[in-house]
C-alpha positions in Angstrom: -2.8 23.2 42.7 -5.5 20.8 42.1 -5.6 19.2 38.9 -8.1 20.0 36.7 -10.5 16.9 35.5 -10.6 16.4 32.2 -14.0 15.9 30.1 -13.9 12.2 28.1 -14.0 12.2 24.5 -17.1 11.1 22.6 -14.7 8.3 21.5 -13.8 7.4 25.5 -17.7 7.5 26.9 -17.8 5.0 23.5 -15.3 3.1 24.5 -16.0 2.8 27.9 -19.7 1.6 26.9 -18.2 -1.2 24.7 -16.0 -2.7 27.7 -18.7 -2.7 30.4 -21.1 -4.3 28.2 -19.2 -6.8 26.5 -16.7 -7.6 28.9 -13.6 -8.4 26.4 -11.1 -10.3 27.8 -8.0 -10.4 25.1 -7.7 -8.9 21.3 -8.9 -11.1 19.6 -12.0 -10.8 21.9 -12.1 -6.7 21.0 -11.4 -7.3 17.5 -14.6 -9.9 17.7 -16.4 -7.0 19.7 -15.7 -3.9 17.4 -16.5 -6.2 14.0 -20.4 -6.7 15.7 -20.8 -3.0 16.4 -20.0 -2.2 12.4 -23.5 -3.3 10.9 -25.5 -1.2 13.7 -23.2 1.6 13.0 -23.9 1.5 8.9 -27.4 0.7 9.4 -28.2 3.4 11.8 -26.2 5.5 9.3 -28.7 4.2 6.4 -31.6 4.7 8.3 -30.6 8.5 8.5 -30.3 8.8 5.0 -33.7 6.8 4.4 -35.1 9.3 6.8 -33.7 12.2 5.4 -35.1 10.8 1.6 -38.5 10.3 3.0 -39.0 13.6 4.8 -39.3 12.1 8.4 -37.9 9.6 10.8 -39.2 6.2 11.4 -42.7 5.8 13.0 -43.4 9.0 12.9 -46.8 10.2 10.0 -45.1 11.9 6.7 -46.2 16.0 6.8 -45.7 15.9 2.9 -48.3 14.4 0.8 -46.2 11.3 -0.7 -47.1 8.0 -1.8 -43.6 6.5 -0.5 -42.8 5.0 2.4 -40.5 2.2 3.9 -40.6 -1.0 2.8 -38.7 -3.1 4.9 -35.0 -4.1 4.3 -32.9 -6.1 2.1 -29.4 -7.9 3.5 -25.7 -8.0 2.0 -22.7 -9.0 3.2 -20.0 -6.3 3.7 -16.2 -6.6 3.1 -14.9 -4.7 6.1 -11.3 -4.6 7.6 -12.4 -6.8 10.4 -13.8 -9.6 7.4 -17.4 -9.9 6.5 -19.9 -8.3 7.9 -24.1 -8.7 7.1 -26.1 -5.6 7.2 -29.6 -4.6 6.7 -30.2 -2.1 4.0 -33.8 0.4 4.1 -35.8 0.0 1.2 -38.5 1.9 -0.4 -41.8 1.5 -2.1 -40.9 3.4 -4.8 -37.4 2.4 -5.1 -36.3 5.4 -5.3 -33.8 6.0 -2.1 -30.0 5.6 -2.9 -28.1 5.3 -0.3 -24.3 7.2 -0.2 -22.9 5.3 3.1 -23.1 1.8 1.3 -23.5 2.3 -2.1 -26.4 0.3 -4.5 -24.2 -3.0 -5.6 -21.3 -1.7 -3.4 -20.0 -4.8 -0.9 -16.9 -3.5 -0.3 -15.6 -0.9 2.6 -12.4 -1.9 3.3 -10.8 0.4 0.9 -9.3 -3.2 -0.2 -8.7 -1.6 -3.9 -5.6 0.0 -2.3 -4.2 -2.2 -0.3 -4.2 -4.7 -3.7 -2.5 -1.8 -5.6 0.0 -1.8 -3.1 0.5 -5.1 -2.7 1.0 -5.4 -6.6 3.1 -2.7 -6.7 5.6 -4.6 -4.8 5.9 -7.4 -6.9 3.4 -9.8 -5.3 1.5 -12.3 -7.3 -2.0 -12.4 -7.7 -1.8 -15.8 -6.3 0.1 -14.0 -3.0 -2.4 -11.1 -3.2 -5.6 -13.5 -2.9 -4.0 -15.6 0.1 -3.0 -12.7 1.7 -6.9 -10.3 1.8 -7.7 -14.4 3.0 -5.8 -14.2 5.8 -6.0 -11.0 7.2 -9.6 -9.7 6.6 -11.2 -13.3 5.8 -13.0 -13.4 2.6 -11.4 -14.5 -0.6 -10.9 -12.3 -3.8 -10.5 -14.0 -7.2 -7.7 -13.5 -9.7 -10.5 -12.3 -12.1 -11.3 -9.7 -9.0 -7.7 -8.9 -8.7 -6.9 -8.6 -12.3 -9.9 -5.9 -12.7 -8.8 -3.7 -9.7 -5.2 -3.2 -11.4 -6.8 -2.9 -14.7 -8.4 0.0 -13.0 -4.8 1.5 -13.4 -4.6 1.7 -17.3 -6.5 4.9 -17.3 -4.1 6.7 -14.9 -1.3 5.2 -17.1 -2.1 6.9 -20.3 -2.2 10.2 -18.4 0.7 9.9 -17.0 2.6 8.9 -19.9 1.1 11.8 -22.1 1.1 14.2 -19.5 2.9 17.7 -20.0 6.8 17.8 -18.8 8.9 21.3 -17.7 10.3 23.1 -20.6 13.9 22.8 -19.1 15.6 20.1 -16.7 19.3 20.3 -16.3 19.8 16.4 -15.9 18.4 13.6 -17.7 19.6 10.3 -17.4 18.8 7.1 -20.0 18.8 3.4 -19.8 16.5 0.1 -20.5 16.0 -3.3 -19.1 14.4 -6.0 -20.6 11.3 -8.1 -19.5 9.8 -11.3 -20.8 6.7 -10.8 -23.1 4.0 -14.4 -24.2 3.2 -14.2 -27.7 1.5 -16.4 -30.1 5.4 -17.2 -31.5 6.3 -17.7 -27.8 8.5 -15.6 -25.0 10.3 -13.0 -26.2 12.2 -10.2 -24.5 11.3 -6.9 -25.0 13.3 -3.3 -24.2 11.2 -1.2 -21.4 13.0 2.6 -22.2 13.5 4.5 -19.1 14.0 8.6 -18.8 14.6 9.9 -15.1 15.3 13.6 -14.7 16.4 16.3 -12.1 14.3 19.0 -12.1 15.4 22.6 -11.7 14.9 22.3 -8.0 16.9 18.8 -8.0 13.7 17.0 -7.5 13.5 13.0 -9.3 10.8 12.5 -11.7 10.7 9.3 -14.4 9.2 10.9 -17.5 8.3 7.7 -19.4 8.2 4.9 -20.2 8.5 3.1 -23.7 8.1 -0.7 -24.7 10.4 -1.7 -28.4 11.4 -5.3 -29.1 15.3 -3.8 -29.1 17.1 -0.6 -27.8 18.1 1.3 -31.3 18.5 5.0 -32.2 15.4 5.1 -33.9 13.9 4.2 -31.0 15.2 6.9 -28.8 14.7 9.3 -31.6 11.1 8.8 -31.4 11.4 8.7 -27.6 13.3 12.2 -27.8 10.8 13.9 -30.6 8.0 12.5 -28.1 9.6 14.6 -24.9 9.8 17.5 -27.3 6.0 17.2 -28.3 5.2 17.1 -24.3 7.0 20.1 -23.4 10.9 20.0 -22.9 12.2 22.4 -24.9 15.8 22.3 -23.1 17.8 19.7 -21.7 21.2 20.7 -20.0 22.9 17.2 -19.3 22.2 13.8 -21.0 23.8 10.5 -19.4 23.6 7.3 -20.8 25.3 4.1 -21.0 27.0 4.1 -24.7 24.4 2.4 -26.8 25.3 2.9 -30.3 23.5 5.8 -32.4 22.0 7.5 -29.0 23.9 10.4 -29.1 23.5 11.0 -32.5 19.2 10.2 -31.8 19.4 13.0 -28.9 21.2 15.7 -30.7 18.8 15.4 -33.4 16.4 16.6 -31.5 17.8 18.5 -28.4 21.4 19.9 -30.3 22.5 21.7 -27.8 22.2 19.2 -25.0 26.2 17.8 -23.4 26.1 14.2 -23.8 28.0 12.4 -21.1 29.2 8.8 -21.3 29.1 7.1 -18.3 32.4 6.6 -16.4 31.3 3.6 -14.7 29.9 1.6 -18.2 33.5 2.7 -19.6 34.7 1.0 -16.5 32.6 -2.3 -17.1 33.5 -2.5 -20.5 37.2 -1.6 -20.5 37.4 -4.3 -17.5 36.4 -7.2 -19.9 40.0 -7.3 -21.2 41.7 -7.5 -18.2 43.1 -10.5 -16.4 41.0 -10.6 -13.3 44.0 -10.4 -10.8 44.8 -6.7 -12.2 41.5 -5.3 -12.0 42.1 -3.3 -8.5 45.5 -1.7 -10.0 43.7 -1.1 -13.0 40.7 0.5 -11.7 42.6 2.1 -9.2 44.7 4.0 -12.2 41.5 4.8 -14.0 40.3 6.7 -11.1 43.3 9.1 -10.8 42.2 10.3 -14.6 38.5 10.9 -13.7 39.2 12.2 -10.4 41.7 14.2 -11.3 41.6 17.9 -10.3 41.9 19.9 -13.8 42.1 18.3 -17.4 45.3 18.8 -17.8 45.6 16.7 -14.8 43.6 13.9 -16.0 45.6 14.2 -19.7 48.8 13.7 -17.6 47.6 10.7 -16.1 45.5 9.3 -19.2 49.5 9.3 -21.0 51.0 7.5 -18.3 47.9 5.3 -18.3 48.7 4.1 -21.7 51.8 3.6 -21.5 51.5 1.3 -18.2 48.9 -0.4 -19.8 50.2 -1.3 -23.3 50.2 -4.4 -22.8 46.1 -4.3 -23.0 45.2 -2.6 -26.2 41.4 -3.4 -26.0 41.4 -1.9 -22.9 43.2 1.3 -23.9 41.2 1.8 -26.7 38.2 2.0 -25.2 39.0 5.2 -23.2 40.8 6.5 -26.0 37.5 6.2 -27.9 35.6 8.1 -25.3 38.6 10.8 -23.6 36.5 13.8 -24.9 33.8 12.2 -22.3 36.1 12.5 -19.7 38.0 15.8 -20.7 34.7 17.7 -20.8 33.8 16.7 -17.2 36.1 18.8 -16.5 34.3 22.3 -18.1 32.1 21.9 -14.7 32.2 22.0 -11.2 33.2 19.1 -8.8 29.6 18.9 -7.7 27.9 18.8 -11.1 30.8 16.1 -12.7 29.3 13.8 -9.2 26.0 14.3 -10.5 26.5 13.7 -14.6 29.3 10.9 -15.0 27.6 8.2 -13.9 24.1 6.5 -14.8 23.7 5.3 -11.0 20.6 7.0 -10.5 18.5 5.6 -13.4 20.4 2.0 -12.6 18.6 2.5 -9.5 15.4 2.9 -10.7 16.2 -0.2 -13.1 17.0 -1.9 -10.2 13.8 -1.3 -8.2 11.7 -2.0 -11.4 13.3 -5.7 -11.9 12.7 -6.6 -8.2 8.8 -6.7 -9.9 9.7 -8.0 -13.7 11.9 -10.9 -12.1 9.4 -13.3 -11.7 8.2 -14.3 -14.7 6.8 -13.4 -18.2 3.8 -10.8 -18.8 0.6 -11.6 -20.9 1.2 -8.2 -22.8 2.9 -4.9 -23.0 -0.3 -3.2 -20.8 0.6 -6.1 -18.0 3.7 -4.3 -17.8 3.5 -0.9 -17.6 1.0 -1.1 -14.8 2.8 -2.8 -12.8 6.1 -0.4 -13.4 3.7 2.5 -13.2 2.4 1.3 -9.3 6.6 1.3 -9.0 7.1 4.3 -10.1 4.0 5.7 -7.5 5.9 3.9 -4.8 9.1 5.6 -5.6 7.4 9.0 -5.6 6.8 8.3 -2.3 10.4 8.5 -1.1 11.5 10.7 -3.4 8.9 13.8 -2.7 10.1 13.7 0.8 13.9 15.8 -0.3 15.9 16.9 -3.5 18.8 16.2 -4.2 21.7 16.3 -2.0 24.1 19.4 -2.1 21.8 20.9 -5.0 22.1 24.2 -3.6 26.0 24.0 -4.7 25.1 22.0 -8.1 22.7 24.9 -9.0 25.2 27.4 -8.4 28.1 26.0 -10.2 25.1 24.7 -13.3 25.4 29.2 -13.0 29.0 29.2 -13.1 28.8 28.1 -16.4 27.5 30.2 -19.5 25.3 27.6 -21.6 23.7 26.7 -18.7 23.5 30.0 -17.1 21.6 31.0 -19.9 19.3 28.4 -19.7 18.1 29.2 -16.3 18.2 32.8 -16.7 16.1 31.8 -20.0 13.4 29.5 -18.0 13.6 31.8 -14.5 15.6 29.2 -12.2 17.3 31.9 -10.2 16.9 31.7 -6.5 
């Protein structure tokens, strides 16, 4: 059976045109050849919007009675993708015709605005930004240039930082890091407050973000009374790393929420008082009393624990200052004690936000938040694309347990 020819594309006959007229030879050469075809292609664009103001195509006698008419053409130079280009722009008598294609006192096309975002967004400086739209698209773009696009951002920030939350999410996780701040007295550090939570379909979202010289429980008070005001009426599971007076600052507000040290931070600062030749036995014995399979399990092995480690009473007494965190990991399902003993996740989101903080000090608190907002965009990105692993199983044991059963029977998360 004979194959049947297929019709070229608008696109191919295009194509086609381009190679038998100018002959290109390498890419370069087709890059060269495609960046001379933009300005006919915008100006015969403008033309059919001048056309279209005036009533009637060029050299042809207006049907309308109208005192305006073309009036030659005035030339800018476009920021493209391929560099510069100059075009021609119609003008009109009256000065009345606004063009939509290329905008009045618009020079750039190259949707450049986002490729700065996301080049800021990952840390780069403006310094790297400017050499960087130099070398790939040839034209340079001034800090002053650079600095406005990303100021651009400030608006979306205050929305998203004021913008209405879910009434319930079943895990919330807490943590800070600090970042350097100029000031008339000099650099200081400052504490950037950090709320992720797991939505009721296991899905990341980072509610806030707050700026405070130190990390107090005033602080996260405020922080806490602020969720409330946006929304969250319930929160099933708080984690957080053991700063003093946080507890206290989120039961003020949210008293029925489970407060969960975490495991890992106990870890870290149990470790401290350990000669560093016994830290794989001793971590290795902590982990049979976490991981054990019941509580009365883990109280077995939290006995014995003492007793082997006697000889280390700072370290001992800092699990025997926290044991209700551990015992009550054991009121839930394997699944859900994975998901609340540990602060990994926000650490994570920490972790992502210094890779852009790092590099030096910020001219104010505004500096900072834009560029940990265009991080936070970023990791939207990766994190819309699937929930949380095995929630299916977390949801069902969050049901196997009557607090929290209530709470999604309360705010409909049955599925």
């Amino acid at each position: 059976m004979a194959k049947r020819k297929m019709t070229p594309t608008p696109a191919e006959n295009i194509a086609k045109q381009i190679m038998e007229t100018y002959k290109p030879q390498s890419a370069q050469e087709i890059q060269d050849v495609v960046k001379q075809i933009f300005a006919p292609i915008f100006e015969a664009a403008l033309q059919g919007e001048m056309d279209n103001h005036l009533g009637y195509a060029n050299h042809e006698r207006s049907e309308q009675d109208s005192s305006n008419s073309r009036n030659g053409f005035s030339t800018k130079k476009l920021k493209t993708s391929m560099g510069e280009v100059p075009i021609r722009i119609p003008r009109d008598r009256e000065s009345s015709f606004n063009p939509q294609i290329v905008k009045k006192h618009q020079r750039d096309v190259s949707a450049i605005e986002d490729k700065v975002l996301a080049m800021y967004a990952r840390g780069m400086s403006q310094r790297d930004i400017s050499a960087t739209i130099e070398d790939i698209y040839g034209f340079e773009m001034s800090h002053e240039q650079i600095s406005h696009i990303t100021d651009c951002v400030m608006e979306e920030v205050k929305e998203w930082q004021t913008r209405a939350l879910k009434p319930f999410y079943p895990f919330i996780f807490v943590d800070c890091l600090y970042v350097s701040l100029r000031t008339e007295q000099g650099i200081r550090q400052s504490a950037v407050h950090v709320i992720l939570a797991y939505d009721t379909e296991g899905r990341k979202d980072v509610l806030g973000l707050w700026i405070n010289e130190t990390e107090s429980k005033h602080v996260w008070m405020q922080i806490f009374d602020e969720l409330k005001a946006r929304g969250i009426e319930e929160i099933g599971f708080l984690s957080m790393d053991g700063v003093s007076g946080l507890e206290d600052g989120a039961r003020a507000i949210f008293p029925q929420v489970v407060v969960q040290r975490c495991i890992v931070h106990l870890i870290r600062n149990s470790v401290r008082y350990i000669p560093r030749k016994e830290w794989s036995r001793f971590t290795k014995d902590l982990k049979l009393i976490y991981g054990a399979v019941n509580v009365k399990q883990a109280r077995e092995r939290f006995e014995q624990f003492k007793k082997d480690w006697a000889n280390y009473p700072g370290a001992v007494s800092v699990w025997e200052s926290n044991f209700t965190h551990v015992e009550q990991l054991f009121n839930y399902g394997s699944a859900v004690r994975k998901v609340m003993y540990t602060t990994n996740a926000i650490e994570s989101v920490n972790s992502s936000f210094r890779k852009v903080t790092k590099k030096g000090s910020f001219p104010n608190e505004d500096a900072v938040f834009k560029i940990l907002y265009l991080r936070v965009l970023e990791l939207y990105k990766k994190w819309n694309k699937h929930r949380l692993q095995n929630w299916a199983m977390i949801r069902n044991q969050l049901l196997a347990d009557e607090r929290m059963a209530k709470l999604m029977k309360h705010y409909d998360v049955i599925y």
